[in-house]
N, C-alpha and C positions, 0 to 999 in steps of 0.2 A: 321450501325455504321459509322461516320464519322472520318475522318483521319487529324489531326492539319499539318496548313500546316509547311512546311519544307525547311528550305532555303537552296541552292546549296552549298557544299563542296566547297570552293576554289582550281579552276584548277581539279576537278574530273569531267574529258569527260569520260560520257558513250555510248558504242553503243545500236543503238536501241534493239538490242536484252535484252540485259541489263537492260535497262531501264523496258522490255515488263516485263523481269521477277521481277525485285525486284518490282516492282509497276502493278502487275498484277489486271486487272479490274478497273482503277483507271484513270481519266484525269489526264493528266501532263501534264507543262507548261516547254519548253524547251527554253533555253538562248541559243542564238547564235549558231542554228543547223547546221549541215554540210550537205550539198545535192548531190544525183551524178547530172548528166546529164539533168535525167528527173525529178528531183526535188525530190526524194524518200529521205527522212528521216536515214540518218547514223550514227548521234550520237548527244550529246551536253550536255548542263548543266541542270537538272533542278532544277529548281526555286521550283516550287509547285507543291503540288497532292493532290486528293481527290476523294472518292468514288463518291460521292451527287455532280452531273455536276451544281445546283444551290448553292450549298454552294462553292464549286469551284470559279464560276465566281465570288459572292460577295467577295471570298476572295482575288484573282487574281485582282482587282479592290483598294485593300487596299493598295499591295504591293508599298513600297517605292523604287525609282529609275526601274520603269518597264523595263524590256529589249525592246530597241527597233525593236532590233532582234529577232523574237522567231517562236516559234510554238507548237500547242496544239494536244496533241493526247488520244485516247480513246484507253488502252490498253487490252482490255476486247473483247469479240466475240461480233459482230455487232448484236441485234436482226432482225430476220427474215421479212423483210420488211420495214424496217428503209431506208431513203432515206437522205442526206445532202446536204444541199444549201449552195452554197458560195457566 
């Protein structure tokens, strides 16, 4: 089942916890994230979400005024062997 995307609340920072739960299993696209130290994920806007990581990026791709700032995350359990390249 796919998820329509959804644009960010004006001024609603959520932390990561936050975000893991309302959008649990789901890629998000975070506006202007906050990071500690070593760059770990604390909170932010997001922008969009979607189950379907290929409906995702066509949609994330649509978006008008992209954030320049952002970051993506997959809030779902990683499957067993799964590797990522940056």
């Amino acid at each position: 089942m796919e998820t329509a995307a959804t644009p960010a609340i004006a001024d609603e920072v959520l932390t990561i916890e936050e975000i893991k739960k309302k959008y649990d299993s789901e890629w998000v696209l975070i506006a202007d994230p906050d990071t500690d130290e070593h760059f770990n994920l604390l909170r932010g806007n997001v922008v969009h979400h979607n189950r379907d990581r290929v409906a995702f990026d066509r949609e994330v791709l649509q978006i008008p005024n992209h954030p320049k700032d952002f970051a993506v995350i997959y809030t779902g359990t990683q499957p067993e062997g799964m590797e990522y390249v940056l």
